[in-house]
Backbone as XML, in Angstrom:
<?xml version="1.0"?>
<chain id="A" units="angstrom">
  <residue number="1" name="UNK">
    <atom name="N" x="-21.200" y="-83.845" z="-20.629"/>
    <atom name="CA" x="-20.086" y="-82.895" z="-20.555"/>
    <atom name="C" x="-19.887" y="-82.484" z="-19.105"/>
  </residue>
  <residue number="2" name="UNK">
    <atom name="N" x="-18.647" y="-83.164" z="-18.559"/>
    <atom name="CA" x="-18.738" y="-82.545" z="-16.998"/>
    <atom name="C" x="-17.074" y="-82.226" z="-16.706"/>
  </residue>
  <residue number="3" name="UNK">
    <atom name="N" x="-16.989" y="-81.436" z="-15.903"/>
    <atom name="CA" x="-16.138" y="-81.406" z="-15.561"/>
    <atom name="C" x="-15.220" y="-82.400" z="-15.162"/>
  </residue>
  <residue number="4" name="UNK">
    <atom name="N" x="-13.698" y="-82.411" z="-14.983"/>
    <atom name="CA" x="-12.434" y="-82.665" z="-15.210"/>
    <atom name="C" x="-12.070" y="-83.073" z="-13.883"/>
  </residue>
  <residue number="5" name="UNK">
    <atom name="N" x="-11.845" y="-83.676" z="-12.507"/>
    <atom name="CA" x="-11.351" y="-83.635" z="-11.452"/>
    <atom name="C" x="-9.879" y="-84.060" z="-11.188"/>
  </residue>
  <residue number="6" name="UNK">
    <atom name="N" x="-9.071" y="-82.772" z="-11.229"/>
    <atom name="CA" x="-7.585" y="-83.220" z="-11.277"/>
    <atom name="C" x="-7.100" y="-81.763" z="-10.094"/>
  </residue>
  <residue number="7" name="UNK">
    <atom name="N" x="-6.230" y="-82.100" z="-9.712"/>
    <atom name="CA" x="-4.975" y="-81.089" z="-8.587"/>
    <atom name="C" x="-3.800" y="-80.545" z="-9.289"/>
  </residue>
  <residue number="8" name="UNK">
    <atom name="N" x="-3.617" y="-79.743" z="-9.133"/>
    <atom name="CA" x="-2.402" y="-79.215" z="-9.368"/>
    <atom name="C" x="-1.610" y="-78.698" z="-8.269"/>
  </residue>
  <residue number="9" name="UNK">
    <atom name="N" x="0.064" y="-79.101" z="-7.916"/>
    <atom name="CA" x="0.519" y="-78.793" z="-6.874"/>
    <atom name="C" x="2.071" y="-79.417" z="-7.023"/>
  </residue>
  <residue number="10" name="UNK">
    <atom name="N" x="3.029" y="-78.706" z="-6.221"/>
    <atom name="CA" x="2.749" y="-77.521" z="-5.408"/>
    <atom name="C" x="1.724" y="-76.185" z="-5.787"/>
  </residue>
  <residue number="11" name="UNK">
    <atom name="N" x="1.127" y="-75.303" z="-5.099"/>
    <atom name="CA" x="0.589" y="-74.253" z="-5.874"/>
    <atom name="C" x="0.841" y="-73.122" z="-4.686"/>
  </residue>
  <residue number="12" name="UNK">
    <atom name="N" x="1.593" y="-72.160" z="-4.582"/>
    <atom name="CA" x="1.976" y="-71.590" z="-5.484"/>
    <atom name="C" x="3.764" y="-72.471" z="-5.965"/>
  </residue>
  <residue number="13" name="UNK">
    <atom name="N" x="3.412" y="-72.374" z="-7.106"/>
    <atom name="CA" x="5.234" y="-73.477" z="-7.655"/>
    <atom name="C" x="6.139" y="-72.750" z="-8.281"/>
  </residue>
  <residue number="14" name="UNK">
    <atom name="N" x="7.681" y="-73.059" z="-7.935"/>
    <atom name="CA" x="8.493" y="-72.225" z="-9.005"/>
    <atom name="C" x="9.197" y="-72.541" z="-9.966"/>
  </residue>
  <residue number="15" name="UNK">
    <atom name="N" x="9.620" y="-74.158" z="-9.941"/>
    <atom name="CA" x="10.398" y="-74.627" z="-11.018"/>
    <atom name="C" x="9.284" y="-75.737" z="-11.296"/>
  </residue>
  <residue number="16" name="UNK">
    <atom name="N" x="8.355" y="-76.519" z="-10.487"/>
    <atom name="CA" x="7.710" y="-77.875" z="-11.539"/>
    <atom name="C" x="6.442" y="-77.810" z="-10.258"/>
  </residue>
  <residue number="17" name="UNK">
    <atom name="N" x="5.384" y="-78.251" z="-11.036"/>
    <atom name="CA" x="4.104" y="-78.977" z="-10.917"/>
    <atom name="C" x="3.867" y="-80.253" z="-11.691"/>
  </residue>
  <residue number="18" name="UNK">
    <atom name="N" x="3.070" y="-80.762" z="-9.936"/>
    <atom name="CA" x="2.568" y="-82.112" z="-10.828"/>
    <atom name="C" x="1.112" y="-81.941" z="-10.774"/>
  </residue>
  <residue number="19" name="UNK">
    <atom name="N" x="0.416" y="-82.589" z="-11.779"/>
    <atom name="CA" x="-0.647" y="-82.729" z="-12.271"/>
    <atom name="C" x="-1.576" y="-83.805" z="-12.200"/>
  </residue>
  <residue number="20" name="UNK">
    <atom name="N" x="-2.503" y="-84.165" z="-11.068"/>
    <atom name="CA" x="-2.909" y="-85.365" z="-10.562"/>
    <atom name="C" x="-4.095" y="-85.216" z="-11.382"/>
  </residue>
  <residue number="21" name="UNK">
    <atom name="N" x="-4.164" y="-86.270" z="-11.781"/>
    <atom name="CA" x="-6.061" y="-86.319" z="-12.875"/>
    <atom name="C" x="-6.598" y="-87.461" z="-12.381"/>
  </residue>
  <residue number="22" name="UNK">
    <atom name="N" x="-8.106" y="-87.595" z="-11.651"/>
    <atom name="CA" x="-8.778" y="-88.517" z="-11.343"/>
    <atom name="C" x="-9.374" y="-89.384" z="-11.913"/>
  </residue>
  <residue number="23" name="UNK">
    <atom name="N" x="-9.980" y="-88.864" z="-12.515"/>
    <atom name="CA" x="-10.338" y="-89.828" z="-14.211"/>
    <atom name="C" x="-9.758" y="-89.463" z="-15.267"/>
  </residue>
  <residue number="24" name="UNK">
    <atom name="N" x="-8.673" y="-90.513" z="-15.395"/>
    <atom name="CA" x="-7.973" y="-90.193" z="-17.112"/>
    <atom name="C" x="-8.630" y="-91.102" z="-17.693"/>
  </residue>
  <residue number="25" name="UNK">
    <atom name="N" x="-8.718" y="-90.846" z="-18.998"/>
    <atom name="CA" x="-9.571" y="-91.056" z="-20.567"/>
    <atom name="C" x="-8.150" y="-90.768" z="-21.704"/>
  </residue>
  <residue number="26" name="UNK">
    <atom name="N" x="-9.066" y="-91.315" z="-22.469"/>
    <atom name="CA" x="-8.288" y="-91.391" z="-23.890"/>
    <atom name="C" x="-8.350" y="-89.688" z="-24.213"/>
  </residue>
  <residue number="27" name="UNK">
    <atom name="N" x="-7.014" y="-89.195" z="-24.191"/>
    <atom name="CA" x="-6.512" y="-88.062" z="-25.446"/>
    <atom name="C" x="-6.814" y="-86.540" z="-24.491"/>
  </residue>
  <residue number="28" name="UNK">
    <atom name="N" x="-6.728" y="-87.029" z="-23.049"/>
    <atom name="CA" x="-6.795" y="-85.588" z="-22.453"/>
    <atom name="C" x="-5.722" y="-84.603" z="-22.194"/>
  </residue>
  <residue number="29" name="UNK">
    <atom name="N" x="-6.063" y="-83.486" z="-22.795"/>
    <atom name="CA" x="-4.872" y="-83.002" z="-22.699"/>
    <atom name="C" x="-4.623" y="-81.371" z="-21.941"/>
  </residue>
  <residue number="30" name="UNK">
    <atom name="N" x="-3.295" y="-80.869" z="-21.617"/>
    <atom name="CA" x="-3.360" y="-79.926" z="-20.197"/>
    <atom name="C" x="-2.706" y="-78.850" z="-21.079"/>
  </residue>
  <residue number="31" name="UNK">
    <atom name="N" x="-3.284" y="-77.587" z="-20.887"/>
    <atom name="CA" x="-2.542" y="-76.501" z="-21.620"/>
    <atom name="C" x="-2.500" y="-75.858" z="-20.215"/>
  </residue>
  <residue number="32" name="UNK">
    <atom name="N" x="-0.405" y="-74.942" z="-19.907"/>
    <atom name="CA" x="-0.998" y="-73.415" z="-19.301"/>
    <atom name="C" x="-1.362" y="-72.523" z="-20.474"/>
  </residue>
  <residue number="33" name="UNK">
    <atom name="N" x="-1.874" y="-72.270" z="-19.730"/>
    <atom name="CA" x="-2.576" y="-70.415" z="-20.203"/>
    <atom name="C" x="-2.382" y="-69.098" z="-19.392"/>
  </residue>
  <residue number="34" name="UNK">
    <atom name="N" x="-1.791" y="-68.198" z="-20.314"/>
    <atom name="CA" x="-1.587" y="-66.691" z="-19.227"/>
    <atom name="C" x="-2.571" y="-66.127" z="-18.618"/>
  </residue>
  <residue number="35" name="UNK">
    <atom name="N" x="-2.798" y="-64.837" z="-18.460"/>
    <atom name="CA" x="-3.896" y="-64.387" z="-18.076"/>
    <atom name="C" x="-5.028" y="-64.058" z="-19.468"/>
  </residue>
  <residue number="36" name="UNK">
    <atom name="N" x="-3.936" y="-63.870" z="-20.812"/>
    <atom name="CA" x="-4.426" y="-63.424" z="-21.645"/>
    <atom name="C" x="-5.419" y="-64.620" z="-22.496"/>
  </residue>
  <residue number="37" name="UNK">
    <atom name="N" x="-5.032" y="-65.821" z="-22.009"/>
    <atom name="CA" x="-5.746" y="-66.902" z="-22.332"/>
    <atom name="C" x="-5.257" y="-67.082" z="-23.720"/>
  </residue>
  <residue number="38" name="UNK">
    <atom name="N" x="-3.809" y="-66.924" z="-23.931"/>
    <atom name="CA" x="-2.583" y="-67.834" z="-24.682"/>
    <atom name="C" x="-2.284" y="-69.401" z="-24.174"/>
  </residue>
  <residue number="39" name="UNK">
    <atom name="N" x="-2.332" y="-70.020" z="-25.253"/>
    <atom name="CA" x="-1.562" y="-71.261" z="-24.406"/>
    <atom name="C" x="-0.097" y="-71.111" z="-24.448"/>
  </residue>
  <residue number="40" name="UNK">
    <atom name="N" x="0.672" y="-70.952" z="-23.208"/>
    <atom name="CA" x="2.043" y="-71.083" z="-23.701"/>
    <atom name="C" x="2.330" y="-72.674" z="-23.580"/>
  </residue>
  <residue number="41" name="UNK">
    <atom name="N" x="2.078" y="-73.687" z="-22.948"/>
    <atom name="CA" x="2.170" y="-75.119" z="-22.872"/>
    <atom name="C" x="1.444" y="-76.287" z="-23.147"/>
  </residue>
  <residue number="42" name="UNK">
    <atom name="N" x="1.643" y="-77.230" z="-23.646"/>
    <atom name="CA" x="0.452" y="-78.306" z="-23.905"/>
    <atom name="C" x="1.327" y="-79.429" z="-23.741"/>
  </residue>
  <residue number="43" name="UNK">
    <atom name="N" x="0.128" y="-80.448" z="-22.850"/>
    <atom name="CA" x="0.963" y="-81.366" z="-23.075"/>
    <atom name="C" x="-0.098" y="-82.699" z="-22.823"/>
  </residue>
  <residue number="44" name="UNK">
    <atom name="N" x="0.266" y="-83.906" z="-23.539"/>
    <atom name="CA" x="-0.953" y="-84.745" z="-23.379"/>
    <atom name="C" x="-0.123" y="-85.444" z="-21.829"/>
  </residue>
  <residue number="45" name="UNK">
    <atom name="N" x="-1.920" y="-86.267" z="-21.315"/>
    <atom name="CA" x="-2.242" y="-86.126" z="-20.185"/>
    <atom name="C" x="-1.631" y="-88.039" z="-20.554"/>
  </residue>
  <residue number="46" name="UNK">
    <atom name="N" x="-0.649" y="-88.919" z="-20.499"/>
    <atom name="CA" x="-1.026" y="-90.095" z="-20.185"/>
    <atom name="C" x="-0.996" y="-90.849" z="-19.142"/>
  </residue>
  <residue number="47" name="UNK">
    <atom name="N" x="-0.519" y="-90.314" z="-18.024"/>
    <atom name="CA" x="-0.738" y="-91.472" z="-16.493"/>
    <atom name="C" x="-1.746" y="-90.385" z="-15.540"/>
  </residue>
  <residue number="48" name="UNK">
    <atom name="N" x="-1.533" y="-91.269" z="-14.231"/>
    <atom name="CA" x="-2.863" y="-90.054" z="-13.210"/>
    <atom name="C" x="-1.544" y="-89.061" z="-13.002"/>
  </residue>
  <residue number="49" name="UNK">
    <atom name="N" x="-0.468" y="-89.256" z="-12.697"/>
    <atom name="CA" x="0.424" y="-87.948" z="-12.265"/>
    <atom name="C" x="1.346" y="-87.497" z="-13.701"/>
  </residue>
  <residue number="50" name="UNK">
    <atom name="N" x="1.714" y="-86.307" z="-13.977"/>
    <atom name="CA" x="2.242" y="-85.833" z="-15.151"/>
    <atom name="C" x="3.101" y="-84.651" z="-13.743"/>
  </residue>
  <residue number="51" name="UNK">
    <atom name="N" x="4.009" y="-84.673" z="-14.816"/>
    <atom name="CA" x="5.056" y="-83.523" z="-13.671"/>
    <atom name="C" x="5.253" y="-82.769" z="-14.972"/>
  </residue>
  <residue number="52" name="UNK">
    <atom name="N" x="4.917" y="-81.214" z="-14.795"/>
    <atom name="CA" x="5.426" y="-80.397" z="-15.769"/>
    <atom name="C" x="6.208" y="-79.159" z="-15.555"/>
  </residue>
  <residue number="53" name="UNK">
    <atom name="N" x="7.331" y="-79.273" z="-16.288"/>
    <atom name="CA" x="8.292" y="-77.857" z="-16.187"/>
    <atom name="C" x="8.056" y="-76.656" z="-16.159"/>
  </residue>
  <residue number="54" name="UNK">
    <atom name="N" x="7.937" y="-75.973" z="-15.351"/>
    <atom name="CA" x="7.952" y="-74.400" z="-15.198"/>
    <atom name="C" x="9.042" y="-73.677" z="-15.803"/>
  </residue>
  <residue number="55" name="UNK">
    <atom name="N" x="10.192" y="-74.102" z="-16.151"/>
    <atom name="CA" x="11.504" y="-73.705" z="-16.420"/>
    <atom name="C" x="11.215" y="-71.879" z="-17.214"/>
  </residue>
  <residue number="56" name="UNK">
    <atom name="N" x="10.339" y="-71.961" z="-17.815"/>
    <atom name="CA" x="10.369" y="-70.896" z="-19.007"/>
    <atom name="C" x="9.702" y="-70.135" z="-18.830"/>
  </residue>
  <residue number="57" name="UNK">
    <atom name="N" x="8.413" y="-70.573" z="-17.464"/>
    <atom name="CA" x="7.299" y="-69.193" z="-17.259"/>
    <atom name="C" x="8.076" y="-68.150" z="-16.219"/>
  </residue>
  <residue number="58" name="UNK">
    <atom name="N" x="7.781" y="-67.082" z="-16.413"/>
    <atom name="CA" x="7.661" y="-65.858" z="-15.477"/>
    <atom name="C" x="6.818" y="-65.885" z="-14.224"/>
  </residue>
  <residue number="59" name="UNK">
    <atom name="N" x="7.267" y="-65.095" z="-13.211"/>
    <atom name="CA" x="6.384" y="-65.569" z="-11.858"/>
    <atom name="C" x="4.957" y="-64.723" z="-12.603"/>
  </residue>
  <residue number="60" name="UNK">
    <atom name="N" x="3.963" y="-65.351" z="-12.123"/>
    <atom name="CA" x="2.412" y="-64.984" z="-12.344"/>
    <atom name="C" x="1.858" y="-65.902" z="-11.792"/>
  </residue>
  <residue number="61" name="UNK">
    <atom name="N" x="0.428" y="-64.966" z="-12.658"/>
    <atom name="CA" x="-0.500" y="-65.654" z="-12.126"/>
    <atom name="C" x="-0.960" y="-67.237" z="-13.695"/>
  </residue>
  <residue number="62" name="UNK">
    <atom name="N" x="-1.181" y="-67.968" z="-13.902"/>
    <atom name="CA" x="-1.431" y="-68.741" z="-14.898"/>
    <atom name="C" x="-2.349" y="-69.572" z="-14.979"/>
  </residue>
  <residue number="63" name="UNK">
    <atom name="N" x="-2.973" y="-70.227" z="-15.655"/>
    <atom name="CA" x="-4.764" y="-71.142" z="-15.598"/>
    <atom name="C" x="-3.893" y="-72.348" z="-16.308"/>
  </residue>
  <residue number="64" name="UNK">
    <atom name="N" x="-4.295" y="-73.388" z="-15.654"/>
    <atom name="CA" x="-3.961" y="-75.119" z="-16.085"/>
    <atom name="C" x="-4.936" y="-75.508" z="-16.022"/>
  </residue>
  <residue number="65" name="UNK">
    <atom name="N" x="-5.630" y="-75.764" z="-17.852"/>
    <atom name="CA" x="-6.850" y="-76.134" z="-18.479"/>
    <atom name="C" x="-6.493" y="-77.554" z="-18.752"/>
  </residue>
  <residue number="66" name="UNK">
    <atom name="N" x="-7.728" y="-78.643" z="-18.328"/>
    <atom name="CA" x="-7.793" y="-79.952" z="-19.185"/>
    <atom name="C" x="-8.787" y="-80.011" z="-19.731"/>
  </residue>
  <residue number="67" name="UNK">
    <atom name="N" x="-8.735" y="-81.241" z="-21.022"/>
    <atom name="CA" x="-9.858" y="-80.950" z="-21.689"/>
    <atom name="C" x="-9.836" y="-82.109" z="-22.287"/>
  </residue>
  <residue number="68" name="UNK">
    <atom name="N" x="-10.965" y="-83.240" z="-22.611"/>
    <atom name="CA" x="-11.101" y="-83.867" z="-23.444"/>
    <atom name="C" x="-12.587" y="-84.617" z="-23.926"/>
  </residue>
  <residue number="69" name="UNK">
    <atom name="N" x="-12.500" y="-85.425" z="-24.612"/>
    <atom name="CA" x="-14.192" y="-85.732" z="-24.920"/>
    <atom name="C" x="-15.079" y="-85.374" z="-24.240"/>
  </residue>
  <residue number="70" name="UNK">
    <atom name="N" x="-14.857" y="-85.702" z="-23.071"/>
    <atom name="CA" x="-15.958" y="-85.505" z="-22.034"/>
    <atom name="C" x="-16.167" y="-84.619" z="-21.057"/>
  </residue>
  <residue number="71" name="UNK">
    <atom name="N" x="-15.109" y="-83.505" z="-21.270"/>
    <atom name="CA" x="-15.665" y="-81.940" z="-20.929"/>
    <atom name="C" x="-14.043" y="-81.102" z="-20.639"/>
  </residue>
  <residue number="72" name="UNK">
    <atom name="N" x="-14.194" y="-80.074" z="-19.531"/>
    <atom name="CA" x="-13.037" y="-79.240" z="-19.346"/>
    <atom name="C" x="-12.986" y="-79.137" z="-17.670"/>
  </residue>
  <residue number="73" name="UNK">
    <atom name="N" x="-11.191" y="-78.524" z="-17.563"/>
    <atom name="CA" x="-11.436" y="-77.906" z="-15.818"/>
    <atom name="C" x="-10.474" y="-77.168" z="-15.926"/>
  </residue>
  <residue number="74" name="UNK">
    <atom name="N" x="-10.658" y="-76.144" z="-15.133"/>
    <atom name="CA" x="-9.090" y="-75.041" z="-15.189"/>
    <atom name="C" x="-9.147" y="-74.953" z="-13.857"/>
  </residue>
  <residue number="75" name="UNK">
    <atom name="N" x="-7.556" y="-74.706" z="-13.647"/>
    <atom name="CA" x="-7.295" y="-74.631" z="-12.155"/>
    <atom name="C" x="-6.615" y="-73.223" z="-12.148"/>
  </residue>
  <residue number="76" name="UNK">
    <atom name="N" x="-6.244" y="-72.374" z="-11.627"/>
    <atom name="CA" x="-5.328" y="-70.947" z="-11.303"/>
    <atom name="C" x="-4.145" y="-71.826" z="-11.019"/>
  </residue>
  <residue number="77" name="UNK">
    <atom name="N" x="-2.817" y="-71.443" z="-11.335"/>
    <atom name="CA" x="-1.594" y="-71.693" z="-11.041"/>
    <atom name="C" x="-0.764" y="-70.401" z="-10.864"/>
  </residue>
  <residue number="78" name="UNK">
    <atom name="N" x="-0.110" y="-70.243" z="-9.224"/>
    <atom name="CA" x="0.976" y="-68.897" z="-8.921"/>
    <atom name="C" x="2.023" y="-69.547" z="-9.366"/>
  </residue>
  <residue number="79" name="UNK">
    <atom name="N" x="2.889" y="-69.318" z="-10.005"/>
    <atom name="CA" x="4.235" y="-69.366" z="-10.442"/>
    <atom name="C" x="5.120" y="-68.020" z="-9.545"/>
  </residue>
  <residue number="80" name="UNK">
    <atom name="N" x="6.268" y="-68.682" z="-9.050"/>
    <atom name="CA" x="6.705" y="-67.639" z="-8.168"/>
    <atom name="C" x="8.313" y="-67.392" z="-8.351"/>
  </residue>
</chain>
């Protein structure tokens, strides 16, 4: 079980992030999460770059969790 090595960026972002994952695997997948540790987004992980829409979050602060067989990583994301 080890951690996840992926980027997220731009950071701080206001309309889109992309999502670079170093080792992709079968069925990994990226939730944001608020502060309250809601997921408001999910989305599966299938190439090394994924670009995901901000369109709907509020500026904050937000956590971009991956996770799959073989462990987890959260990154902080500013939405601005």
């Amino acid at each position: 079980n080890h951690a996840i090595p992926f980027s997220v960026y731009p950071n701080p972002a206001s309309h889109q992030v992309s999502v670079s994952v170093q080792e992709l695997n079968s069925e990994t997948t990226m939730s944001i999460k608020n502060v309250l540790g809601q997921s408001l987004q999910q989305v599966s992980i299938v190439s090394s770059i994924t670009n995901v829409d901000l369109g709907e979050l509020a500026s904050g602060v937000y956590f971009v969790e991956l996770h799959n067989k073989n462990g987890r990583a959260v990154k902080q994301l500013i939405v601005q």
